[in-house]
mmCIF file of the C-alpha atoms, coordinates in Angstrom:
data_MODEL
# 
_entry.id   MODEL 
# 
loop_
_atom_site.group_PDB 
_atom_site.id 
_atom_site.type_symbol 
_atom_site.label_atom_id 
_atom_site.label_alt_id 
_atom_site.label_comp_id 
_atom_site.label_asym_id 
_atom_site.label_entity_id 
_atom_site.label_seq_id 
_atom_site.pdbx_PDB_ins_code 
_atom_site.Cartn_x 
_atom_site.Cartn_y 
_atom_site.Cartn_z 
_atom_site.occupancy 
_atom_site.B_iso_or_equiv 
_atom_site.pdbx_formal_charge 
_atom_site.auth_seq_id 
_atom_site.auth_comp_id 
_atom_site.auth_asym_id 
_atom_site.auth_atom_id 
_atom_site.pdbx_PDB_model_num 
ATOM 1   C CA . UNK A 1 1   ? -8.411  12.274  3.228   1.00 0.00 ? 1   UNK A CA 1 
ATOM 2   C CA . UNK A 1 2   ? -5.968  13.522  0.041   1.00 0.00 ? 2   UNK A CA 1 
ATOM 3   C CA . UNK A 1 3   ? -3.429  14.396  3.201   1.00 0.00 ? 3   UNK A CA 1 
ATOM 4   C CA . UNK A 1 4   ? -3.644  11.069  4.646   1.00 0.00 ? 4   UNK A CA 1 
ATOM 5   C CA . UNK A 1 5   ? -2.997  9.160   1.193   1.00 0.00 ? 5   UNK A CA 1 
ATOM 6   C CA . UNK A 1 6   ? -0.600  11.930  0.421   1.00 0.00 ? 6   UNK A CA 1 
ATOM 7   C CA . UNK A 1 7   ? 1.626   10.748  3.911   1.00 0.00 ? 7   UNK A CA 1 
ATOM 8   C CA . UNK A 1 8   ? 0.920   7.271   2.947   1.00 0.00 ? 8   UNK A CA 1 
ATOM 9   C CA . UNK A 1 9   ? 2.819   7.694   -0.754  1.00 0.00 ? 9   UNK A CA 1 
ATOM 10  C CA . UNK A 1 10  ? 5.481   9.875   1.084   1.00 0.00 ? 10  UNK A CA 1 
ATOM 11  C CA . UNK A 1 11  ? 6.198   6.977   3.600   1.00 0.00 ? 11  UNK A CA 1 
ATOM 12  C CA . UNK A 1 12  ? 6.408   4.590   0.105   1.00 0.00 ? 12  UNK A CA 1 
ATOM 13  C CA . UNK A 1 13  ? 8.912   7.330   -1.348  1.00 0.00 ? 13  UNK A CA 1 
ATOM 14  C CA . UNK A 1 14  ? 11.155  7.221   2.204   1.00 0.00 ? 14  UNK A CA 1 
ATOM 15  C CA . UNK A 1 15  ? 11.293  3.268   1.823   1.00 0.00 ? 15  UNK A CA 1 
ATOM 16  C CA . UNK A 1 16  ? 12.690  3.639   -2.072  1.00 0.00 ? 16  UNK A CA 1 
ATOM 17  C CA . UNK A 1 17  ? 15.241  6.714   -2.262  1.00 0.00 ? 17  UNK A CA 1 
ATOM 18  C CA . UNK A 1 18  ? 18.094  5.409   -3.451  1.00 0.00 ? 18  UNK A CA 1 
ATOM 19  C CA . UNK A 1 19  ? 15.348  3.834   -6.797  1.00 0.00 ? 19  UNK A CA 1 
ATOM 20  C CA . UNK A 1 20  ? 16.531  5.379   -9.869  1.00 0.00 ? 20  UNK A CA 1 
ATOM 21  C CA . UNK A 1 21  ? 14.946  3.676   -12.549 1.00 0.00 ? 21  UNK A CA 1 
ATOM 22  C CA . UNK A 1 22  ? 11.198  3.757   -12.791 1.00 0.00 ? 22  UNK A CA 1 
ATOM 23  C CA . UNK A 1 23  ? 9.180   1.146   -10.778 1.00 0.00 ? 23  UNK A CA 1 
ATOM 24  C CA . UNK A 1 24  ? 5.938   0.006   -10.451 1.00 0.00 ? 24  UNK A CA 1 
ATOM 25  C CA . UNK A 1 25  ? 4.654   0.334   -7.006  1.00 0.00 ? 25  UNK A CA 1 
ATOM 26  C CA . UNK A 1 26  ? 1.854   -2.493  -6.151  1.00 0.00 ? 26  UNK A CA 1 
ATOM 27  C CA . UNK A 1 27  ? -1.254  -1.143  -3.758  1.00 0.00 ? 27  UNK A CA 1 
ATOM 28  C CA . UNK A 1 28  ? -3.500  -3.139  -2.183  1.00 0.00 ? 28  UNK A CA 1 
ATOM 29  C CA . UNK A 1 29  ? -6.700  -1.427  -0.549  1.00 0.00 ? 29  UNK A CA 1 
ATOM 30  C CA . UNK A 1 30  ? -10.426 -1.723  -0.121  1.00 0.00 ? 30  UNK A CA 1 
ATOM 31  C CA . UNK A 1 31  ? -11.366 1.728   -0.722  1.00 0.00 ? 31  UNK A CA 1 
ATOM 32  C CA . UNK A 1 32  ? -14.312 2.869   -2.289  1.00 0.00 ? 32  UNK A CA 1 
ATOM 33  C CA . UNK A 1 33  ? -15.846 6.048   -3.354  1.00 0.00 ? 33  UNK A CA 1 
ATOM 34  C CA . UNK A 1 34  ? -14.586 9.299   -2.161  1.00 0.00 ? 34  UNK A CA 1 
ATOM 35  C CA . UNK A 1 35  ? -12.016 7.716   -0.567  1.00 0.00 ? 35  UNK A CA 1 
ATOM 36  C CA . UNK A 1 36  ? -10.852 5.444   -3.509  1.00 0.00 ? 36  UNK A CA 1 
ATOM 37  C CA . UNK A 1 37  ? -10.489 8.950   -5.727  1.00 0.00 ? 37  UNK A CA 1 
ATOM 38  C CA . UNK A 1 38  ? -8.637  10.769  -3.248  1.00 0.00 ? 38  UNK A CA 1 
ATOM 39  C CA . UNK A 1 39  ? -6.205  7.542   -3.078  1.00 0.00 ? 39  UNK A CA 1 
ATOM 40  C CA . UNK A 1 40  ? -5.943  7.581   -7.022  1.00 0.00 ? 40  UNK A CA 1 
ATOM 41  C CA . UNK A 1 41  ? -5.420  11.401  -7.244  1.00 0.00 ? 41  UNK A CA 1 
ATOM 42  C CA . UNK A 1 42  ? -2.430  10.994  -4.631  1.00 0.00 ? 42  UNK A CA 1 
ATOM 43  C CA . UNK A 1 43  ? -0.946  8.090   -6.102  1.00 0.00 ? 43  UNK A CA 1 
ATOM 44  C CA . UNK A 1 44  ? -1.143  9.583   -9.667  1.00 0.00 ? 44  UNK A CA 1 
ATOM 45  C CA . UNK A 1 45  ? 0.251   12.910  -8.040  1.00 0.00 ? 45  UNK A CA 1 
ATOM 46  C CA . UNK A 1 46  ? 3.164   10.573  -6.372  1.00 0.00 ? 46  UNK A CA 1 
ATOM 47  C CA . UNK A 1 47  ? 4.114   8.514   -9.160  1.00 0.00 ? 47  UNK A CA 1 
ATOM 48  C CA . UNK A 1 48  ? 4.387   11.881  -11.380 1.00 0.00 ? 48  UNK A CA 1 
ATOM 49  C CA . UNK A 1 49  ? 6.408   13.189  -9.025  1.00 0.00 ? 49  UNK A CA 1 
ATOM 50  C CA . UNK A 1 50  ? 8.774   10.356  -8.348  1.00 0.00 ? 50  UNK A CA 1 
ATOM 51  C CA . UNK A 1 51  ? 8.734   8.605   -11.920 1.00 0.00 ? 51  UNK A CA 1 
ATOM 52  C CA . UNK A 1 52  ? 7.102   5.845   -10.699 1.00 0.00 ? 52  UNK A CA 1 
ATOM 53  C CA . UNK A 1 53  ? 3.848   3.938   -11.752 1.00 0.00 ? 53  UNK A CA 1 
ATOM 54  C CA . UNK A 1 54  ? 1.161   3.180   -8.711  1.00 0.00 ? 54  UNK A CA 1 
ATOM 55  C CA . UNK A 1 55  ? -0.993  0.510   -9.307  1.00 0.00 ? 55  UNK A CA 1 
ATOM 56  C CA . UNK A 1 56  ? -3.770  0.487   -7.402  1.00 0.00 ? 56  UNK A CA 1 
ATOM 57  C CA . UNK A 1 57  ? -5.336  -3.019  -6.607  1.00 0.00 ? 57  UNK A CA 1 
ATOM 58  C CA . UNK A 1 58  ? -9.232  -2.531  -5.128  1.00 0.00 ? 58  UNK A CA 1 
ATOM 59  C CA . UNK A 1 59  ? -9.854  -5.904  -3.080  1.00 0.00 ? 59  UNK A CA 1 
ATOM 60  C CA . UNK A 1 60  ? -13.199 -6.651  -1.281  1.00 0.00 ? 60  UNK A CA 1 
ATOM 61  C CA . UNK A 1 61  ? -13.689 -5.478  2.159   1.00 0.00 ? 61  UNK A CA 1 
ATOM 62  C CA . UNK A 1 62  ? -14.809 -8.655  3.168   1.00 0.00 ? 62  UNK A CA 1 
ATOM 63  C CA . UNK A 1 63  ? -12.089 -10.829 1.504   1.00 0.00 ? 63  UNK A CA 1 
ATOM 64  C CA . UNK A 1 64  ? -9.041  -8.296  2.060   1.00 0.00 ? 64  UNK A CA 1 
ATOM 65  C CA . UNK A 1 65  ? -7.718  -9.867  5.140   1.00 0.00 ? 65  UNK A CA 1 
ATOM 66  C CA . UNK A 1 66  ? -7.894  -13.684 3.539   1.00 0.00 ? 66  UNK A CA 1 
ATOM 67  C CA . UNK A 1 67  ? -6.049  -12.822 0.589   1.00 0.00 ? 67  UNK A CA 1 
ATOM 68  C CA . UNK A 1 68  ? -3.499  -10.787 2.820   1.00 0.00 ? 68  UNK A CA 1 
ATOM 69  C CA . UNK A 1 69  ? -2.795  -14.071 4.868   1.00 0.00 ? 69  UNK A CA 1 
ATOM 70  C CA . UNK A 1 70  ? -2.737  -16.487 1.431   1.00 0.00 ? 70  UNK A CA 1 
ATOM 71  C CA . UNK A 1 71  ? -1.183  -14.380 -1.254  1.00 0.00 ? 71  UNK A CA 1 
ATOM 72  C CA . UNK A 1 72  ? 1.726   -12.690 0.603   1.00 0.00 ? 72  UNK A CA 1 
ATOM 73  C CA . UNK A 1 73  ? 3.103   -15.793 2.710   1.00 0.00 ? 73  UNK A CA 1 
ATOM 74  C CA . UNK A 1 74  ? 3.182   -16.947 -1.279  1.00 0.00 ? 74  UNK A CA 1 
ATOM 75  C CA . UNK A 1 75  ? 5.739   -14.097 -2.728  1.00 0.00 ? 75  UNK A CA 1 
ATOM 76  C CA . UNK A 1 76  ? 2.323   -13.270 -4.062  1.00 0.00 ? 76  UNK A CA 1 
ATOM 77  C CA . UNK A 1 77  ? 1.426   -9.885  -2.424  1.00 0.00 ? 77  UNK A CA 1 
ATOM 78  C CA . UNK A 1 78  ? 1.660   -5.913  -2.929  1.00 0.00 ? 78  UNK A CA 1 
ATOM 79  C CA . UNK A 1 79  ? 4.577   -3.590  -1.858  1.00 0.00 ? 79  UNK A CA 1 
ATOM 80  C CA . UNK A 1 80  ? 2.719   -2.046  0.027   1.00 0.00 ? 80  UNK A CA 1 
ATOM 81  C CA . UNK A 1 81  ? -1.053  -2.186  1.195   1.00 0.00 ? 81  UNK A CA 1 
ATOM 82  C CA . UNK A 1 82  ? -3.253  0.371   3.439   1.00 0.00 ? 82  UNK A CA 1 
ATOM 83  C CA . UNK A 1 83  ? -5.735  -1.582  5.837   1.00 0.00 ? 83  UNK A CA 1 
ATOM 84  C CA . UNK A 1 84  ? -6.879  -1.358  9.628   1.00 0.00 ? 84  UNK A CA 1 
ATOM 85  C CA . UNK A 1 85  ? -4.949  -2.021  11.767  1.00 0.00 ? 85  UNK A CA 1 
ATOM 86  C CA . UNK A 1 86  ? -7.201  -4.113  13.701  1.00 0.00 ? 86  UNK A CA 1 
ATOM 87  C CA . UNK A 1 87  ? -5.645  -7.030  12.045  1.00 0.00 ? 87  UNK A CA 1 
ATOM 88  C CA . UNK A 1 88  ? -1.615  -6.014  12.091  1.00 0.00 ? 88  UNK A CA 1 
ATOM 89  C CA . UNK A 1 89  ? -1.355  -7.647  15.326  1.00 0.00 ? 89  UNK A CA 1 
ATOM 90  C CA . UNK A 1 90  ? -2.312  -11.407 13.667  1.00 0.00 ? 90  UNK A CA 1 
ATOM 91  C CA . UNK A 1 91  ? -0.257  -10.617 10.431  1.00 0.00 ? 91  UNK A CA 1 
ATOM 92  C CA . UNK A 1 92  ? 2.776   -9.520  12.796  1.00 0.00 ? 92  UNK A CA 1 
ATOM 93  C CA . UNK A 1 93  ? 2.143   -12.706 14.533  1.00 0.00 ? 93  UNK A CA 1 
ATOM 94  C CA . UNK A 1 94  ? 1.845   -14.481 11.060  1.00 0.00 ? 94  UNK A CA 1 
ATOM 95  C CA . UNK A 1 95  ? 4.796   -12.675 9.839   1.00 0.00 ? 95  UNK A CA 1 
ATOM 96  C CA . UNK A 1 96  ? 3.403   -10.959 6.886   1.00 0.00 ? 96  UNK A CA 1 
ATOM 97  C CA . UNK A 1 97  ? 4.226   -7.893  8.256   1.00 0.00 ? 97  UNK A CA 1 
ATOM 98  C CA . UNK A 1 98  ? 7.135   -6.319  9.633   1.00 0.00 ? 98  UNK A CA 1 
ATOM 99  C CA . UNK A 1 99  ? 8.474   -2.920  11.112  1.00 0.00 ? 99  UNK A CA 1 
ATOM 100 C CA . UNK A 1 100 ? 10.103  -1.052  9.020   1.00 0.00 ? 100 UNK A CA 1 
ATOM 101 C CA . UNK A 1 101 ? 12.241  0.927   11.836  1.00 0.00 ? 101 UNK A CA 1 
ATOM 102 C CA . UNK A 1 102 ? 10.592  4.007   10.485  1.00 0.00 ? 102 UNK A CA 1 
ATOM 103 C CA . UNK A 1 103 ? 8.649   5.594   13.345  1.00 0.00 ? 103 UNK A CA 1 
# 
């Protein structure tokens, strides 16, 4: 799991090289338990590394995908969030999400 969330924040790091000043990096995700600790020990790992500050934002399971669809259509959202994908295909369609051209 610490490998998955380590890709994840290496992905993030791809998407802000040219950053020089210290940012804070938004998270949305509905983790819990083991797999919330593994996500904070990567991001803290991450933002050490890179001189950045993760915040992680722990949203209900059951709410995550309604607060996707009304905060971020409002300038509202994360910069980046880890979900299923079982719903990219509606926020695609809703254009919340985008491809990044990084495959």
């Amino acid at each position: 799991m610490k490998r998955l969330f380590s890709i994840l924040f290496t992905l993030l790091w791809m998407m802000y090289p040219s950053v020089a000043a210290a940012v804070e990096v938004k998270v949305w995700h509905a983790y819990r338990g083991a797999e919330e600790q593994a996500l904070v020990e990567a991001a803290d790992i991450w933002g050490a590394a890179n001189g950045h500050e993760v915040v992680l934002i722990a949203l209900p399971f059951g709410a995550f995908d309604s607060k996707v669809e009304t905060a971020i259509p409002r300038g509202n959202g994360p910069d980046l969030l880890i979900a299923s994908h079982s719903s990219l295909g509606k926020w695609a369609g809703l254009g919340i999400v985008e491809e990044t051209g990084a495959h």
